[in-house]
C-alpha positions in Angstrom: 111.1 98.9 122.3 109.4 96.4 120.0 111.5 95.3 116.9 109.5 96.8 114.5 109.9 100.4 116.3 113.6 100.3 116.1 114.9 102.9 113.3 118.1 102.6 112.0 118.9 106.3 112.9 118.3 106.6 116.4 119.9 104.7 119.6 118.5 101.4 120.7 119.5 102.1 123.8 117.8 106.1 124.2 116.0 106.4 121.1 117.9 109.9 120.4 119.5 110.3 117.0 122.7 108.3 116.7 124.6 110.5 114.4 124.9 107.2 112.0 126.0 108.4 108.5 125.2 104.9 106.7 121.9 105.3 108.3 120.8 108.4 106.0 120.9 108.1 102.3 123.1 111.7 101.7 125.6 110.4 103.6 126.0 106.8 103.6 129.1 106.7 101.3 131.5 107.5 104.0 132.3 105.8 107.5 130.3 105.9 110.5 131.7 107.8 113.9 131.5 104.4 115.4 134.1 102.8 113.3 137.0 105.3 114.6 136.4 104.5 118.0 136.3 101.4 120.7 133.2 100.3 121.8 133.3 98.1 125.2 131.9 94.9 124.3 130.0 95.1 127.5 127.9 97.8 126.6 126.6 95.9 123.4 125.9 93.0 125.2 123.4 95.1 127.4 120.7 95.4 124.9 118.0 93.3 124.9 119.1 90.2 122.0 116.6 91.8 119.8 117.7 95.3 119.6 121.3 94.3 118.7 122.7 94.7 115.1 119.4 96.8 114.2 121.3 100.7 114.1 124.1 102.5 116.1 124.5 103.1 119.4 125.1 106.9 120.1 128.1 108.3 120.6 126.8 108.7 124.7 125.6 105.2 125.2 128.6 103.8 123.3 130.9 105.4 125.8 132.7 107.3 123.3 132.5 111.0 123.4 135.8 111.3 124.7 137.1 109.3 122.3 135.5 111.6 119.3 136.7 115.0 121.3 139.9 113.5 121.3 139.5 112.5 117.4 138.7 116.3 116.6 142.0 118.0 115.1 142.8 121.3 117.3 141.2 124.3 115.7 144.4 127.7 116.4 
């Protein structure tokens, strides 16, 4: 994926939506998903230089669904 196609709401890595709340104007006062969880270092250093730093990662190619299921407070 060329620089200029990457779009700050969707994966580098997939190209599906990332989920990024800074990403969309209605909702870029509050935190991301990604800042609550642990992101192997690894992982980021798989992208290609240029598609690093550009938008989020989502939450399956971060690695971190079970970290956001875990996250969820238990609905009785």
């Amino acid at each position: 994926m060329p620089d200029t196609d990457v779009k700050p709401d969707h994966c580098p890595a997939c190209g599906a939506r990332n989920d990024c709340s800074l990403a969309d104007p209605r909702t870029a006062d509050r935190e991301c998903w990604c800042y609550a969880v642990t992101i192997d270092p690894a992982v980021l250093e798989a992208l290609p230089a240029a598609l690093r730093d550009k938008s989020c990662l989502c939450p399956r190619c971060a690695q971190a669904e079970a970290q956001l299921q875990a996250a969820k407070p238990a609905i009785p």
